[in-house]
N, C-alpha and C positions, 0 to 999 in steps of 0.2 A: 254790535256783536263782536264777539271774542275773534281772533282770529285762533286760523285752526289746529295750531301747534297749542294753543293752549286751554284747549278741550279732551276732554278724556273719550276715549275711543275702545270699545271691543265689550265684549261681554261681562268680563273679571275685571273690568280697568279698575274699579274704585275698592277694590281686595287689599289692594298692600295699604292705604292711607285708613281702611277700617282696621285693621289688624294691626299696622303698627303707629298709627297716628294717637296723636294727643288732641283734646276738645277743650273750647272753651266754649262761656256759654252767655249770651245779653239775654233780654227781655223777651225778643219773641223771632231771635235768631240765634244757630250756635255753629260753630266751626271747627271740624276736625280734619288736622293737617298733620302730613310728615313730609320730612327731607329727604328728596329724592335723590339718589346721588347720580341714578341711571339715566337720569334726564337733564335736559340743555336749561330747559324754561320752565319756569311752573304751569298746572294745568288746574282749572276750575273747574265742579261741577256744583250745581244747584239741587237739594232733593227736597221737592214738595210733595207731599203725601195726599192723597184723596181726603184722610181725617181734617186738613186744610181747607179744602174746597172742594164740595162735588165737581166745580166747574172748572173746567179744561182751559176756557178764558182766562179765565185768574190765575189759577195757577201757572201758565205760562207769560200773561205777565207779571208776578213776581217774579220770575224765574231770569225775564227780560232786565228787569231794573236791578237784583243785583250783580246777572253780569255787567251792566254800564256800569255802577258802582267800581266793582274790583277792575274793569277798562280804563278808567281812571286815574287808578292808582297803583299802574301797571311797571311803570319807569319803578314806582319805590318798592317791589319784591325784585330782588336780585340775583335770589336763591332759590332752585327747582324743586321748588314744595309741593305737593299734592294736595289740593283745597277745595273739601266738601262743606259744601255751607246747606243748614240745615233747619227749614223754615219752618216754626210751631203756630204761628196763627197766621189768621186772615187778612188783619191788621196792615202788614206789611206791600200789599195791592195797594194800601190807598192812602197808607203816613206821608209826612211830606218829606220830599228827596232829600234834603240838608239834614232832616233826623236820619234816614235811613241811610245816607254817607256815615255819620258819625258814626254811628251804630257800629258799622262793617269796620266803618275805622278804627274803631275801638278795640274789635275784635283783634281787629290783624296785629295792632300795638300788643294786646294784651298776650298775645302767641309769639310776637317778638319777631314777626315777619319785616314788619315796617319800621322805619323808626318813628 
């Protein structure tokens, strides 16, 4: 689990990263991030929609694997980005973890978070 400086907190928190962030988009995950400048660290959230999974199971473990994922790969964001990742299929409950690294990894290279 993330620790808690880098989780998004309050009601409006995910306001400014949809309004002034940029997206990028894989196969059946996409990522919309901005540069915080107000913040120390960057912060994650996960949004899985019902249209995903009726089931609460699932969708919160997606939710679980790719925070371990970006926990990870935590040392290489350096910069206080705000990081909404945003899951389109079901799929992603049950790929296997090495795809589903890549993927995020991919992501993040391709927004120029990570090197």
């Amino acid at each position: 689990m993330l620790n808690r400086d880098h989780r998004f907190h309050g009601f409006h928190a995910l306001d400014f990263a949809y309004k002034r962030g940029q997206s990028v988009r894989a196969s059946v995950v996409s990522l919309k991030y901005a540069l915080n400048d107000r913040r120390q660290t960057y912060r994650v959230a996960v949004v899985v929609s019902k249209k995903v999974s009726k089931s609460a199971v699932v969708r919160n473990r997606i939710r679980r694997r790719l925070y371990e994922v970006v926990r990870e790969q935590a040392a290489n964001i350096i910069q206080p980005y705000d990081l909404i990742f945003m899951v389109y299929d079901v799929q992603v409950a049950t790929m296997d973890a090495k795809e589903l690294q890549s993927s995020v990894l991919g992501l993040l290279k391709k927004a120029g978070i990570v090197v």
